[in-house]
Structure formats: structure tokens, C-alpha cells
N, C-alpha and C positions, 0 to 999 in steps of 0.2 A: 187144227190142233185137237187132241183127244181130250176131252173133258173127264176129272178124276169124278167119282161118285161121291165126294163129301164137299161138304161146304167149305169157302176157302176163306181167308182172313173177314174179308169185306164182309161176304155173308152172314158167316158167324156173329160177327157185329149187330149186323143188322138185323140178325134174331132175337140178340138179347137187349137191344133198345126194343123191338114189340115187346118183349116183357117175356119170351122163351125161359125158361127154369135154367138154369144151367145144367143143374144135376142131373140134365137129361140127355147131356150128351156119351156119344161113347163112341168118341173121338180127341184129340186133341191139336192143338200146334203151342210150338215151343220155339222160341227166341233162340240159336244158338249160334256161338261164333265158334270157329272152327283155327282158332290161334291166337296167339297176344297181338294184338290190334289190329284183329279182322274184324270186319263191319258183322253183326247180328243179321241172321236171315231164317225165316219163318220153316221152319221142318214140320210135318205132320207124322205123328204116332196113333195106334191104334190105342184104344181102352180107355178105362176115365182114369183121371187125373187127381190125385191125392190134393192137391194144390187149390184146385178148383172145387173140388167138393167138400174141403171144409175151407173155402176163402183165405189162406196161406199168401203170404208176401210175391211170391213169385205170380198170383194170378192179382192180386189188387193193382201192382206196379206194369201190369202188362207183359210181361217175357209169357205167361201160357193163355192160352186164349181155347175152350173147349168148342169142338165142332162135331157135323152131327151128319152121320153118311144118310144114303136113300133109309134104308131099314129106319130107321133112327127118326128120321121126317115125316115116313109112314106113321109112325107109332105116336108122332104130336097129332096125327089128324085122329081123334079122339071120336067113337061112334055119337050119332044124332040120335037120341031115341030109339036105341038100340039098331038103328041103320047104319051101313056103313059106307065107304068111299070106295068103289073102284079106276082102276087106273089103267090104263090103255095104252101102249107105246107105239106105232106104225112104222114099219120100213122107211117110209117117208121123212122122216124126221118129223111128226106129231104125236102131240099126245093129249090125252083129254082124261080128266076128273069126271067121273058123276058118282052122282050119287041118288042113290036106287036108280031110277032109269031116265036120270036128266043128267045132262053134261052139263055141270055148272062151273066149268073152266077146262079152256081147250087153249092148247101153245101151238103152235103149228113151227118147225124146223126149230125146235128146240131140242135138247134130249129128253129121257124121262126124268133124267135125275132133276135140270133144271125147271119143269115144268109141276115137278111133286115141290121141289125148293119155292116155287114162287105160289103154287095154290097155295102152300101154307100161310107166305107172307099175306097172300089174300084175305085167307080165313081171319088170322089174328088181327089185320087191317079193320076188318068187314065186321070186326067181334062175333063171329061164330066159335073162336076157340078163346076159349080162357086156361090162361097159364097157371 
């Protein structure tokens, strides 16, 4: 199954319990039913979210939930000491983080998208990134 390049509900989630900004996304997903009493099902839109960026009803009650593509994840990895992170993708399905010339996280038969998704959960884990 082809994996999208943005974070999907679960994720997004689990960004903003590490303490992610929200107003840093620039992505969305949005609650919607598609009839009178059809069940609610999660759609994703590009841009940010009026809702979410000033904490409006529709994001405190859950129906919008902001998500954050690759570009977007790059940009929470925030330079060290004016060092920065490279990223690496391989044919093979791996990919590897360093930073200046140490690999300090490598996914092997992930994509990049999920492997840049999870260094970050690292980072903010590891408290290297503060929000």
C-alpha cells in the first residue's frame, strides 16, 4: 500500500501530545459526513486551518485535527548550533538521519516520509527539540 507523505490521524496525535505547536502545521484533516446520517470520516486538505490556528470549536471538539507533510517535519528538525540534519533515502527502502557526519537514526524498509516522521518523535522523546 502506497504511503501518503503527511501524517495521518494517529500521528498527528501523537505530535501534539510531544508538545508539537500546532501552528506549525500546514496540513489538515477534517471530520466530514457526506449525508444525513452518514457516519463522519476523516478527509485531509492541504493549508492551515483557521480553526486550529486560533483554537475555534470545530478543533477543541475534535472534527479538525492539523497534520504536517515531510517538508513540514523537516522544518520541526530545527538546526544544532547552527548544524544541520541530513536525510538520505536508498532504493532499498532505508533511510538515515545524520547529522554533520554521524547517522544518529537509521529506519531500514521504511519510507523517508516515515523515517523523517519518527526521527522527529525521537528528537522531542530524547529532548533534543523543544517546541
Amino acid at each position: 500500500m502506497k504511503r501518503d507523505n503527511w501524517t495521518i490521524v494517529k500521528e498527528s496525535k501523537h505530535l501534539i501530545e510531544l508538545g508539537v505547536d500546532v501552528k506549525t502545521h500546514d496540513m489538515y484533516h477534517e471530520k466530514i459526513a457526506h449525508g444525513l446520517g452518514e457516519p463522519f470520516k476523516w478527509e485531509t486538505f492541504v493549508g492551515q486551518n483557521a480553526a486550529i490556528m486560533n483554537d475555534l470549536f470545530s478543533y477543541r471538539n475534535g472534527y479538525t485535527l492539523p497534520c504536517w507533510s515531510l517538508g513540514a517535519l523537516i522544518d520541526l528538525m530545527k538546526p544544532i548550533d547552527g548544524k544541520t540534519y541530513s536525510i538520505t533515502g536508498t532504493l532499498d527502502g532505508s533511510a538515515f538521519v545524520q547529522f554533520e557526519d554521524v547517522t544518529i537514526f537509521a529506519a531500514q524498509e521504511k519510507t523517508t516520509f516515515e523515517s523523517v516522521y519518527e526521527m522527529v518523535c525521537w528528537l522531542l522523546e530524547s529532548n533534543y527539540l523543544k517546541q
